[in-house]
N, C-alpha and C positions, 0 to 999 in steps of 0.2 A: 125056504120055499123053493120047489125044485120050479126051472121056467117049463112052460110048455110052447113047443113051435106051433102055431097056428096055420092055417092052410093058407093064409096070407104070407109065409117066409118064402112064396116065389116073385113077391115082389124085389125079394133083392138085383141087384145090376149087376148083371153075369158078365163077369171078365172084367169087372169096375174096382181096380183094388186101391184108388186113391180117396183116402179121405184127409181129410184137413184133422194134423197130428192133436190139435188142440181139443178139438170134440172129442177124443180117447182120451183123456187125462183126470177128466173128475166128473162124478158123474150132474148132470144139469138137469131141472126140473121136467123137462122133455123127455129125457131118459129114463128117468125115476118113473114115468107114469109107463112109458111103454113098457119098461120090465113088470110093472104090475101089472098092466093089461094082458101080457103075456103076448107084447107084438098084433095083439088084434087091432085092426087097423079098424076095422068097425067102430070100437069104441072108444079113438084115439082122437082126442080135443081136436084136433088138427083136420079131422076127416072132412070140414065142411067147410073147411077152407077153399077148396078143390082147385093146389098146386098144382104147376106143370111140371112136378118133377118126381122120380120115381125114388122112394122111400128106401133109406142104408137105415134106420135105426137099428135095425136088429143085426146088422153088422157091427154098427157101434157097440150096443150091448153086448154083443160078443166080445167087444176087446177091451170093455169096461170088466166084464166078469174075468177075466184073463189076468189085465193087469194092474187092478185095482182091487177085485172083488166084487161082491154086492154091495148094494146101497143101506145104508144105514136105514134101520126100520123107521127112524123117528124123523126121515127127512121123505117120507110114504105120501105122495101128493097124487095120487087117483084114487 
């Protein structure tokens, strides 16, 4: 499945290059649904939460596809 960037990839935190090493390393339930929503945050479980903080998923997913891969089709939770 090739991903598609959504018009919502300007949520990422410009000049924000720290994340916590451990959220890169395999990929978590959270991740798995955003790679399948393809970063739409519209119709991301999460949306209605309405956090004060500004959304890295798709940086994560960037460094999950890196250095990991994709996620295994059978662990497909959106």
């Amino acid at each position: 499945m090739d991903r598609i960037v959504s018009e919502n990839a300007d949520l990422y935190a410009p000049g924000n290059d720290e994340m916590s090493e451990s959220i890169t390393q395999n990929w978590t339930e959270q991740a798995i649904e955003c790679y399948y929503i393809n970063c739409d945050c519209k119709r991301c479980s999460l949306a209605n939460g309405h956090y004060s903080f500004i959304c890295q998923m798709p940086k994560v997913i960037d460094t999950l596809l890196e250095t990991v891969g994709p996620p295994d089709k059978e662990l497909k939770t959106a």
